[in-house]
RODO-2510 file (C-alpha; in nm, 4 decimals, decimal comma):
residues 465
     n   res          X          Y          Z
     1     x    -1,1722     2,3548    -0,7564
     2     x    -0,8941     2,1267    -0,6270
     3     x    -0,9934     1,7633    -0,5117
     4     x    -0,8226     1,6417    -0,1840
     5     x    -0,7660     1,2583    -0,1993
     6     x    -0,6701     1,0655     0,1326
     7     x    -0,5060     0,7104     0,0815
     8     x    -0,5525     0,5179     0,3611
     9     x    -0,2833     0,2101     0,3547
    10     x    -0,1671    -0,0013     0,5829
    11     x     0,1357     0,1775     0,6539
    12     x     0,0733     0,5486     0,6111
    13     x    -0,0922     0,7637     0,5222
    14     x    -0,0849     0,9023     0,1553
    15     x    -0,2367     1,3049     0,1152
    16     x    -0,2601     1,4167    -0,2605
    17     x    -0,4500     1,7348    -0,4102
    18     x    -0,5121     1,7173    -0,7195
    19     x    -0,6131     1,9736    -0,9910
    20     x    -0,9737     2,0279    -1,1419
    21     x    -0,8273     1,8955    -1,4693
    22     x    -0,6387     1,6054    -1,3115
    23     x    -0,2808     1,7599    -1,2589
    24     x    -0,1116     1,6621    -0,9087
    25     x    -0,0581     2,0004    -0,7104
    26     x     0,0886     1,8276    -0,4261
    27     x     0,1282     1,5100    -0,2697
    28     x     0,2557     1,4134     0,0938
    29     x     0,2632     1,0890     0,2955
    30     x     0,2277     1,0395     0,7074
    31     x     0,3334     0,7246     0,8857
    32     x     0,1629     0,5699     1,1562
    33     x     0,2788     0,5248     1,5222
    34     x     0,4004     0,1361     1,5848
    35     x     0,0923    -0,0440     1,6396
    36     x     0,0265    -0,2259     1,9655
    37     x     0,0763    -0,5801     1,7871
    38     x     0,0462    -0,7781     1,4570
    39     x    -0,2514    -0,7072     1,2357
    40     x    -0,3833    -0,4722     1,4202
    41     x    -0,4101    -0,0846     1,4477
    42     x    -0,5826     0,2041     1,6344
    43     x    -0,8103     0,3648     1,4008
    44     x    -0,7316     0,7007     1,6206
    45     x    -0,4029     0,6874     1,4455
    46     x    -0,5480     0,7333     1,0585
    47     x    -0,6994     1,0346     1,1621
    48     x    -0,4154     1,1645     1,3227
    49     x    -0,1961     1,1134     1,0066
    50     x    -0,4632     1,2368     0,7873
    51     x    -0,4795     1,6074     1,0108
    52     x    -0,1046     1,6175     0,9834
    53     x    -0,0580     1,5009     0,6125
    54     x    -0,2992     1,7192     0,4783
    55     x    -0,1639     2,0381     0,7253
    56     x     0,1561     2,0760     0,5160
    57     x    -0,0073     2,0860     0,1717
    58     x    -0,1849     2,3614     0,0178
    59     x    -0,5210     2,3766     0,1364
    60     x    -0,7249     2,7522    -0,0500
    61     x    -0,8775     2,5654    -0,3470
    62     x    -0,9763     2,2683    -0,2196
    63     x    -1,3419     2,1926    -0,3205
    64     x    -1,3436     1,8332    -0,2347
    65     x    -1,2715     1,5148    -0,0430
    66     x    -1,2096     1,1876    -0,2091
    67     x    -1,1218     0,8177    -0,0353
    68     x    -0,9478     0,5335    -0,1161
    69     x    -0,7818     0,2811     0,0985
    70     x    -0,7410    -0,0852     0,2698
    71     x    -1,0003    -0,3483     0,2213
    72     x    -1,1929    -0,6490     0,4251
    73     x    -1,0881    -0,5138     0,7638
    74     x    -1,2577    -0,5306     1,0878
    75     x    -1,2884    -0,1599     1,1867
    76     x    -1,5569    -0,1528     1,4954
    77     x    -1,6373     0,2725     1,5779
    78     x    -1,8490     0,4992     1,7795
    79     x    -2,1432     0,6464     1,6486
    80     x    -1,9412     0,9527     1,6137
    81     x    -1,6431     0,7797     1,4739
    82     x    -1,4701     0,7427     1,7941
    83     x    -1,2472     0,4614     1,8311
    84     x    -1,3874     0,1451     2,0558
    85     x    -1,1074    -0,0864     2,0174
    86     x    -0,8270    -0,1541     1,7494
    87     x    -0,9032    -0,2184     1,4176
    88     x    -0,8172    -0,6162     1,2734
    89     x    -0,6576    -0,5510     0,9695
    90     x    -0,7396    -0,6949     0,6479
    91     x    -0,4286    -0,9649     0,6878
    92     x    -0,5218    -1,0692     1,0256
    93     x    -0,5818    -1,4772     0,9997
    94     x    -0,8087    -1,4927     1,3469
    95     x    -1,1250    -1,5825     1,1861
    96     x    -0,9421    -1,9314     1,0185
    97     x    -1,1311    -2,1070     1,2939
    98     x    -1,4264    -1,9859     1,2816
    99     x    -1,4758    -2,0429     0,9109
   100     x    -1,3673    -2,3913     0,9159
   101     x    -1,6273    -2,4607     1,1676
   102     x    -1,9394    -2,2622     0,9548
   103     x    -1,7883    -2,3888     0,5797
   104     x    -2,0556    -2,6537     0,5818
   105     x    -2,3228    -2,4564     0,6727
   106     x    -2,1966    -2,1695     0,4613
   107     x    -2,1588    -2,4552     0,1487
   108     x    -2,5219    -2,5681     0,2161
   109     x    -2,6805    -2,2344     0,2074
   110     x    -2,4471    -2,1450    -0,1295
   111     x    -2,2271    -1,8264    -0,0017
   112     x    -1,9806    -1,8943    -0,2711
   113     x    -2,2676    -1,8049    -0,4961
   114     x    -2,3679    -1,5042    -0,3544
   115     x    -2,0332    -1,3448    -0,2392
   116     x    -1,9108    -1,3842    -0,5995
   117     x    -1,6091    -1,5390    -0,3815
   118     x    -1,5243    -1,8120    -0,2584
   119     x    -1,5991    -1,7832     0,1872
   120     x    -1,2280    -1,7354     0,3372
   121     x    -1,0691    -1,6565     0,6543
   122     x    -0,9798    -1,3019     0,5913
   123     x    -1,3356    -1,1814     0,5207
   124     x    -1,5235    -0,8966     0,7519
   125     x    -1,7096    -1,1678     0,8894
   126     x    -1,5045    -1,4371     1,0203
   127     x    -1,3277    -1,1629     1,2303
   128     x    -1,6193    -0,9901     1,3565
   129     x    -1,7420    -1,3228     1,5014
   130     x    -1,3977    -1,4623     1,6280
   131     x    -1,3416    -1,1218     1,7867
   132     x    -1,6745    -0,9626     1,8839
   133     x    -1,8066    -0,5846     1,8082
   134     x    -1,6203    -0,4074     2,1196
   135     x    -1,9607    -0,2631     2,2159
   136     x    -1,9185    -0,0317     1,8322
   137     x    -2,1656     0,1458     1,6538
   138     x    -2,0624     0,0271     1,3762
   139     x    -1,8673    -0,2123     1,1719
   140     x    -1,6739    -0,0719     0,8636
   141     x    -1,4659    -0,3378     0,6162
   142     x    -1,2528    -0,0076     0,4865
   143     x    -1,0421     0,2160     0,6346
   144     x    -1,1542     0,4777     0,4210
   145     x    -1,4957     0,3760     0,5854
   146     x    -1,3573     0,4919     0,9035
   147     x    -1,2330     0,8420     0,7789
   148     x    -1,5563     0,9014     0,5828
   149     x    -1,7328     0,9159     0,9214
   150     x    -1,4811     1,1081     1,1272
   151     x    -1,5381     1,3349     0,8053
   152     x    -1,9171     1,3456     0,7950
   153     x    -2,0569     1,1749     1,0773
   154     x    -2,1987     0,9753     0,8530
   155     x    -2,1390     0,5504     0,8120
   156     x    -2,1001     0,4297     0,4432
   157     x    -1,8797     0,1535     0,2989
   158     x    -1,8407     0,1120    -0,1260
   159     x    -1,9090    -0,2056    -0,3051
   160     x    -1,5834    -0,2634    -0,3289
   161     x    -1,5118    -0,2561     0,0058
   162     x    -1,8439    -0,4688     0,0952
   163     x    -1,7026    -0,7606    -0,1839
   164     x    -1,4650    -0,8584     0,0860
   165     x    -1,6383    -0,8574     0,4090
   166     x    -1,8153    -1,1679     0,3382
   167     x    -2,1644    -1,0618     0,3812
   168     x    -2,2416    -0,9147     0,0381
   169     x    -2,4384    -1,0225    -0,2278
   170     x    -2,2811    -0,9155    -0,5565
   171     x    -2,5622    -0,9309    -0,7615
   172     x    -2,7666    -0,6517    -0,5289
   173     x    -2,4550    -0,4861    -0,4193
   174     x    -2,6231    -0,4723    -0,0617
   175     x    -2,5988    -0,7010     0,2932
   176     x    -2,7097    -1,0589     0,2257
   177     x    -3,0247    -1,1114     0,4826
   178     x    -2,9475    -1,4958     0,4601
   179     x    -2,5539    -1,4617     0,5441
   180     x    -2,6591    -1,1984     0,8271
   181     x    -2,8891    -1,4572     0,9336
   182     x    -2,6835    -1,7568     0,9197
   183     x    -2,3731    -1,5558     1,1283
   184     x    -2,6456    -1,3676     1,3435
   185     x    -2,4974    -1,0397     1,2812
   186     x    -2,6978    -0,7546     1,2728
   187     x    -2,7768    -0,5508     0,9565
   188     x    -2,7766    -0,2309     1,1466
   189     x    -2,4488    -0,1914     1,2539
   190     x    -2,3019    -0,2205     0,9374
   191     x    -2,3059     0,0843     0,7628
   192     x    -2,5301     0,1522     0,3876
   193     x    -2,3590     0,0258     0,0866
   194     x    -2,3426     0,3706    -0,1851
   195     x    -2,1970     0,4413    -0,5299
   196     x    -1,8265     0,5627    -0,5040
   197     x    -1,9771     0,8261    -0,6614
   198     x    -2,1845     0,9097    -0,4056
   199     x    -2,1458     1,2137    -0,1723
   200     x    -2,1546     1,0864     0,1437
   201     x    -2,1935     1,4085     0,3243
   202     x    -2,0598     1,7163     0,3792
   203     x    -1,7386     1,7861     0,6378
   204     x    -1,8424     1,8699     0,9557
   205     x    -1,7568     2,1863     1,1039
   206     x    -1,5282     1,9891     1,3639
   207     x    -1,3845     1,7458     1,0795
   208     x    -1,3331     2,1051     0,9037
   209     x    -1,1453     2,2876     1,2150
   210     x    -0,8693     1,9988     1,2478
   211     x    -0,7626     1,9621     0,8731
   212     x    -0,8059     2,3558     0,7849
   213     x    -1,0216     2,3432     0,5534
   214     x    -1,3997     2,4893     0,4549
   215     x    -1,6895     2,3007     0,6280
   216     x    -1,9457     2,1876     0,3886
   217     x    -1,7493     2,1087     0,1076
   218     x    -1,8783     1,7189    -0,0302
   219     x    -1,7068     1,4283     0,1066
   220     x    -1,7102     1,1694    -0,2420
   221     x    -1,7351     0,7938    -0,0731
   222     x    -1,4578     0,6555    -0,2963
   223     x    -1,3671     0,2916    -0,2972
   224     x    -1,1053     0,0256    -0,1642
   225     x    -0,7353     0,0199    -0,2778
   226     x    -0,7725    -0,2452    -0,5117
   227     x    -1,0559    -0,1147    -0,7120
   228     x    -0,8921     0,2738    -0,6844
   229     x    -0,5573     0,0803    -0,7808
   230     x    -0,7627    -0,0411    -1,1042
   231     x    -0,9065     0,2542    -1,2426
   232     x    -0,6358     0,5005    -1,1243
   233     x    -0,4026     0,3025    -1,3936
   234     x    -0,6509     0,3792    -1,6366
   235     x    -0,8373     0,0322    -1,6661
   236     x    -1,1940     0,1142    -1,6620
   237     x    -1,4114    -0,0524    -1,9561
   238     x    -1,4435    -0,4032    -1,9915
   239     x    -1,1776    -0,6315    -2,1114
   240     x    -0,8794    -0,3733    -2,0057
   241     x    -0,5674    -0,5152    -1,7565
   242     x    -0,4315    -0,3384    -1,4923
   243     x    -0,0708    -0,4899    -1,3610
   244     x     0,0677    -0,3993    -0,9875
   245     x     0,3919    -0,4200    -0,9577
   246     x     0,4407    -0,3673    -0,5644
   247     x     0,6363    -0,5627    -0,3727
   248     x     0,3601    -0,8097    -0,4364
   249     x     0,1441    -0,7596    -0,7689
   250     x    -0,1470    -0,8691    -0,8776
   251     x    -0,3266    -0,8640    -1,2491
   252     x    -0,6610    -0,6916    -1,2641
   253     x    -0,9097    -0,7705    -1,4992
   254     x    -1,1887    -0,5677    -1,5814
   255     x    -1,5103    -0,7387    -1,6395
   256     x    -1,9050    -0,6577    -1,7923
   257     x    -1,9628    -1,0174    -1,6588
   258     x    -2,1651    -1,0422    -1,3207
   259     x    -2,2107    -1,4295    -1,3524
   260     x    -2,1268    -1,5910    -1,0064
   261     x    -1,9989    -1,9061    -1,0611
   262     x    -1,6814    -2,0175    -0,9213
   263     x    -1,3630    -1,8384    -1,0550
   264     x    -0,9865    -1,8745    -0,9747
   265     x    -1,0078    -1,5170    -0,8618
   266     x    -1,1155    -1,2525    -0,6266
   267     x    -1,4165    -1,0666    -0,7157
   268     x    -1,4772    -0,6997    -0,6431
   269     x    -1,8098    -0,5141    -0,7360
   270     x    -1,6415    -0,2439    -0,9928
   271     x    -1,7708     0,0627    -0,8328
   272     x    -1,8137     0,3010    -1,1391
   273     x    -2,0360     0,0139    -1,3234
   274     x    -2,2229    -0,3101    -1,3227
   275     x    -1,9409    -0,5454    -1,3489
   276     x    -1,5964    -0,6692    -1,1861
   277     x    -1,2984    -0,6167    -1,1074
   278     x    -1,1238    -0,9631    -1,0866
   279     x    -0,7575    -0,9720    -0,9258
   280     x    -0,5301    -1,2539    -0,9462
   281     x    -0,2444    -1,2309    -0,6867
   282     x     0,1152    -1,2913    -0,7601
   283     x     0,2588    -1,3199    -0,4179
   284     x     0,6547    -1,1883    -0,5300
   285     x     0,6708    -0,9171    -0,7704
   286     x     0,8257    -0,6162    -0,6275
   287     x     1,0057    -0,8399    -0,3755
   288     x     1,1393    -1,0686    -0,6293
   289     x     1,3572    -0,8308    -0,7884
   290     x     1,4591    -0,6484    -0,4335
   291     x     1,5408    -1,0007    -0,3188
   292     x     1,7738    -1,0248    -0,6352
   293     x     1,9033    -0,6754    -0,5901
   294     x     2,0269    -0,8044    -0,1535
   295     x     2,1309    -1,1453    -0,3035
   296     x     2,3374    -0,9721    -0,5782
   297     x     2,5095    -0,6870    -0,3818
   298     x     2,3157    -0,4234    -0,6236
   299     x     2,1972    -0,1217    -0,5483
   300     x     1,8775     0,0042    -0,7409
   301     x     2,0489     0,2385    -0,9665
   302     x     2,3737    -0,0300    -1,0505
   303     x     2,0614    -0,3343    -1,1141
   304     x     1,8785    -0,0854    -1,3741
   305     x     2,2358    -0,0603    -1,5807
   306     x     2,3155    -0,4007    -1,5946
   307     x     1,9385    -0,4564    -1,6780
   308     x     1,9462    -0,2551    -1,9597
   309     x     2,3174    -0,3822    -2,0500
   310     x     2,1574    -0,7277    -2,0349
   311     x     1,8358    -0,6653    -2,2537
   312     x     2,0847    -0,5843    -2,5464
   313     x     2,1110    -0,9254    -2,6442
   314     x     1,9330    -1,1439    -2,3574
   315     x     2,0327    -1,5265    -2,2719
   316     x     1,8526    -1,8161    -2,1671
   317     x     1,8330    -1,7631    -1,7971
   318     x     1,4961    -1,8129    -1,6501
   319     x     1,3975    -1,7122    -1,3194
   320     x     1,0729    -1,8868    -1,1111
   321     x     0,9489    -1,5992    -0,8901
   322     x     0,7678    -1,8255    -0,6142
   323     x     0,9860    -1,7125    -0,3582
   324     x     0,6693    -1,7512    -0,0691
   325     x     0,4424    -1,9843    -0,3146
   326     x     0,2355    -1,8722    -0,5569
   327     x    -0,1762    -1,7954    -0,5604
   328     x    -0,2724    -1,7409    -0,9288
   329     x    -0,2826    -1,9124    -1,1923
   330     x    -0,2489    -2,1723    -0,9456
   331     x    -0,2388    -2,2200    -0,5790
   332     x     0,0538    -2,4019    -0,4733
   333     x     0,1602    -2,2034    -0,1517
   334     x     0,4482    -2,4652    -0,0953
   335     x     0,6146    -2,3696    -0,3983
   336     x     0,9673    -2,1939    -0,3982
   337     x     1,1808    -1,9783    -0,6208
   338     x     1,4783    -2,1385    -0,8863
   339     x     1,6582    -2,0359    -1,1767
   340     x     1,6655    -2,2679    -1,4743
   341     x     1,8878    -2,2256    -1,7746
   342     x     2,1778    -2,0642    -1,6018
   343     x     2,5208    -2,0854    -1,8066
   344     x     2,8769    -2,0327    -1,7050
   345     x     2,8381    -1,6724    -1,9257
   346     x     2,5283    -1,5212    -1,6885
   347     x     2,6354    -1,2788    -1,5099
   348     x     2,4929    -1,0469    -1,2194
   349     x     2,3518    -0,8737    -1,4589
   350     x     2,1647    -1,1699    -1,6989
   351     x     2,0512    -1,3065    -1,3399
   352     x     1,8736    -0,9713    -1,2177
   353     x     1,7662    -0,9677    -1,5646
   354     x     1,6077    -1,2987    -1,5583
   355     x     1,4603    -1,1879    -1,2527
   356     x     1,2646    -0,8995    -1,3693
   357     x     1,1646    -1,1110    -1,7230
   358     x     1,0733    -1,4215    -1,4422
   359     x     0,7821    -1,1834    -1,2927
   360     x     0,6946    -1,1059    -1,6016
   361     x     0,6295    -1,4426    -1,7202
   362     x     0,4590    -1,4843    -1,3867
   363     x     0,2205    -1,1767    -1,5196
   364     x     0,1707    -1,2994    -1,8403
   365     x     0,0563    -1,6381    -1,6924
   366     x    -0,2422    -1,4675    -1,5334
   367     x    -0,3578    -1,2633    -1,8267
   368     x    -0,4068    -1,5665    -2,0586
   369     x    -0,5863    -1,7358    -1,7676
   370     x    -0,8341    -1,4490    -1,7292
   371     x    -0,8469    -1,4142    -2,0827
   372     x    -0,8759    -0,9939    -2,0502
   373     x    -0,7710    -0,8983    -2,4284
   374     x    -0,8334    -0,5107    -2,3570
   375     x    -0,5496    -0,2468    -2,2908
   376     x    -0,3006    -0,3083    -2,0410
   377     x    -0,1452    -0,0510    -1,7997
   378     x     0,1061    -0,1219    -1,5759
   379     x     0,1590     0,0967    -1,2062
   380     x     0,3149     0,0804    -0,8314
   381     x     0,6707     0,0852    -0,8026
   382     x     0,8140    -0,1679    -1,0372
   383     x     0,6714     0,0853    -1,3114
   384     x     0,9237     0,3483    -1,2330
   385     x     1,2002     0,0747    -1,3428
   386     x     1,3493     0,2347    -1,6908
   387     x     1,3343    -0,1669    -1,7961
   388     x     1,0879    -0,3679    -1,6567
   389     x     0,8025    -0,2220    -1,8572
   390     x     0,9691    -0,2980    -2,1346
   391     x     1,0173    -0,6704    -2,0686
   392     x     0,6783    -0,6788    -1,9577
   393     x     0,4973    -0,5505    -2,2651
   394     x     0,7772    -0,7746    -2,4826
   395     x     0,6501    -1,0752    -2,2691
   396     x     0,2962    -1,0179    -2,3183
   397     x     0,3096    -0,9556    -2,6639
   398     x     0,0708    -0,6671    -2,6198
   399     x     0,1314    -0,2438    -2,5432
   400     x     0,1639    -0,1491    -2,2005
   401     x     0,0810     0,2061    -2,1079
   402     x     0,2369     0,3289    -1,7703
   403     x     0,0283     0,6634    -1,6454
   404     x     0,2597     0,9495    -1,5326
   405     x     0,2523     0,8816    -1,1729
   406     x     0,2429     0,4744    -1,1504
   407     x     0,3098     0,5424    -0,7654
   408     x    -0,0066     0,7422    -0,6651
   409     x    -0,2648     0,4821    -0,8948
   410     x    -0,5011     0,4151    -0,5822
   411     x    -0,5319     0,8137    -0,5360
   412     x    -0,5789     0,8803    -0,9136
   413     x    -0,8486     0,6362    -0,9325
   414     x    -1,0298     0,8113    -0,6064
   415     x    -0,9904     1,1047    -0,7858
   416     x    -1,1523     0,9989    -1,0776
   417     x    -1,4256     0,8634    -0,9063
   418     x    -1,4603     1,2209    -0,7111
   419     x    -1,4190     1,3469    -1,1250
   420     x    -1,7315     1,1814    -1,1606
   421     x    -1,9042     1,2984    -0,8948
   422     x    -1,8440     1,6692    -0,9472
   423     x    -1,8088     1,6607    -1,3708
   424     x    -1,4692     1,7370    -1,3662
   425     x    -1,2360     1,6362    -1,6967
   426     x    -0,9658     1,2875    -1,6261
   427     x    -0,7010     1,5565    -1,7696
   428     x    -0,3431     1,4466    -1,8168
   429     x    -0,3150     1,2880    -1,5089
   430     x    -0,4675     0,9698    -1,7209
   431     x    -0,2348     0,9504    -2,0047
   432     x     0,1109     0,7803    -1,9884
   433     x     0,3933     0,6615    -2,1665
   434     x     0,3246     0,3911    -2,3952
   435     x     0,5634     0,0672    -2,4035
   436     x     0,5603    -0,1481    -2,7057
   437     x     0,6423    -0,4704    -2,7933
   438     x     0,9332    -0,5610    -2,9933
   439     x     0,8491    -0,7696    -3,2586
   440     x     1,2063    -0,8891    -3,2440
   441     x     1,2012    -1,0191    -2,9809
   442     x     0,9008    -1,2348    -3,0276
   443     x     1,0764    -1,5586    -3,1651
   444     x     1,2836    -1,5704    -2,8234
   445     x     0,9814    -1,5055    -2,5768
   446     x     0,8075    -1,7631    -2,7139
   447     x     1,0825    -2,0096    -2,6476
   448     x     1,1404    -1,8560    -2,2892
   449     x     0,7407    -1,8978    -2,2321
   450     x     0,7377    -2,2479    -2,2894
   451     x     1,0227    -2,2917    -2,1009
   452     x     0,8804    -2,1194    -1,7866
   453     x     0,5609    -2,3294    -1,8102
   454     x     0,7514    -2,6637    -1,8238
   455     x     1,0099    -2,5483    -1,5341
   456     x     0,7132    -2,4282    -1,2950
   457     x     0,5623    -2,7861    -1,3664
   458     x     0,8793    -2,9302    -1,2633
   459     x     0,9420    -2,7144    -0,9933
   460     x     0,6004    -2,8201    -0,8548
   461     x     0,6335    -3,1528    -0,8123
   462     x     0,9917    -3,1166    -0,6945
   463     x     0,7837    -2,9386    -0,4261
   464     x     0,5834    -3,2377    -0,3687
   465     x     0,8324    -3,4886    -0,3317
***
């Protein structure tokens, strides 16, 4: 039995079959029409990429539906999974106003507490009440919410998912009746809160018709991007990292811990166990080093030479990757990008170099702050480099494994879920290359660490003056 996986993101539409055993068969990705405006998209239009992605792949063996995809949207539907209106999409800032105006009541009746997060903007909530319900059925956070019902007819969200719509209680992993209350929404039109385990339902017979496929195989719930992003790398137990290098990145911790007071992180309910899944953002990772490649003149494959030409015998150079602020360790959204250290010897390559180790740093920051001392795996793009794993397990002091497709992490990790569902073996989809740290080099990172922290400090309050 193969195991269909749909990847909803925010721009397309990612289709991937995987074996019984874990093997990719086939994988395939379908872009979305141009939306009508900012932060905002026609749910219509992930179905429609999800019935064309999947027609070009091979479709006999399929046993199986798994989901994965965007979080702490506002995605109103028809009872039938019609579309009512266009989506708000998780970056849409509309509710700001509304939450400044409720952050006193929501401080008095402890939401902070409750959410496991801190109340902001983004948040299911805030949108739903600065933009109203379009007369829907329901009100999914995920966007693999939405396909889930055009699949089964059926309205479910993960607790994943439900961590960022603002109305959860992380402790019961179900609605909060005292933040319904206090926003007067209503509990039934937001859908039930199940394992990502859980079979949702079976495909319809219509569902079945449009995709070709057999009606009444098990639709497996799945969870949000972030959480699939997580365990697809391979981070699962407690204490174990997982590093996104897109083109921005964030460090994932995993956590047994379900204590609720404040921390410098997002929460997510880990939706395979009891604990969380805490992220800390690093706003340029990805787009750090593409930024480097434009300033430079480089081209992807002439930066990875002169990377590796550079790592021979690296300099001084130090790159601060805060080119649009920074979130974690600290919040200083103000902040901006310099290099530090830069001699009349660096060239192109030593600065793209310093780039890549700069992010790193940036990285490294994060997973002494969380204080995760579990394996680390590294995915998304950046993972591909034939470098920049390298400088990132020599930077952390610590091996790095990188799973043997760092690009499709979200859709692993949905199909591990669905793995779990069905009792069907990881397989070699979950092993990876392993990067290790070169105790060489230890003498100089340490110097370059020290130097980062003292620079970023500087940098900072040159921001402030």
């Amino acid at each position: 039995m193969n195991v269909l996986v749909l990847d909803c993101g925010s721009s397309a539409l990612k289709a991937t079959i995987f074996a019984a055993d874990g093997r990719v068969i086939a994988t395939i990705d379908a872009a979305y029409p141009e939306p009508a405006g900012p932060h905002r998209r026609d749910p219509a239009d992930w179905w429609q990429a999800a019935v064309k992605a999947v027609g070009k792949l091979p479709r006999d063996d399929v046993g199986a539906i798994a989901l994965t995809g965007m979080m702490e949207n506002l995605i109103p539907a028809g009872a039938d999974g019609g579309s009512v209106g266009d989506a708000v999409i998780y970056s849409d800032p509309v509710g700001a106003g509304v939450h400044a105006g409720l952050s006193p009541r929501l401080d008095a009746l402890g939401a902070t507490a409750i959410l496991g997060n801190a109340p902001e903007p983004l948040m299911t909530a805030f949108k739903l009440l600065a933009v109203g319900a379009n007369g829907a059925r329901w009100i999914l956070p995920g966007s693999k919410d939405y396909l889930a019902l055009k699949l089964t007819g059926v309205a479910a969200t993960d607790p994943s998912c439900a961590s960022t719509s603002g109305l959860m209680d992380i402790s019961l992993r179900d609605w909060s009746p005292a933040l319904l209350d206090m926003f007067e929404i209503d509990r039934g039109q937001f859908p039930a809160i199940l394992a990502a385990d859980a079979v949702v339902g079976p495909l319809t017979e219509a569902a079945a018709s449009h995709l070709g496929l057999i009606a009444g195989i098990p639709v497996i719930n799945g969870c949000g991007d972030g959480a699939a992003t997580t365990i697809g790398s391979g981070a699962e137990r407690p204490d174990e990292v997982s590093i996104y290098l897109g083109t921005s990145g964030w460090v994932a911790g995993v956590t047994a811990e379900t204590d609720r007071s404040p921390r410098p992180y997002y929460r997510l309910a880990h939706p395979l166990h009891g604990g969380l899944i805490e992220i800390a953002p690093i706003l340029s990772a990805g787009a750090a080093a593409q930024w480097a490649r434009d300033t430079l003149g480089l081209a992807l494959p002439e930066a990875e030479r002169l990377a590796a030409d550079a790592d021979r015998a690296p300099g001084s150079a130090l790159f601060l990757p805060y080119l649009n602020g920074e979130r974690s360790p600290f919040v200083d959204l103000e902040l901006r990008a310099g290099f530090a250290n830069v001699s009349a010897a660096d060239g192109t390559g030593a600065l793209y170099y310093a780039t890549l180790e700069g992010v790193a740093f940036a990285i490294a920051a994060n997973v002494r702050a969380m204080g995760a001392r579990g394996s680390v795996y590294l995915v998304g793009g950046g993972a591909r480099s034939a470098i920049w794993p390298q400088v990132v397990a020599d930077v952390l002091g610590r091996d790095v494994t990188v799973p043997e497709h760092p690009v499709l992490a979200a859709s692993l990790g949905a199909y591990r879920v669905a793995a779990k569902a069905l009792g069907l073996a990881v397989g070699s989809a979950a092993q990876g290359r392993v990067y290790r740290p070169r105790p060489e080099r230890a003498e100089r990172i340490g110097r370059q660490t020290r130097a980062f922290e003292r620079a970023t400090t500087m940098l900072r309050e040159l921001a402030r003056d």
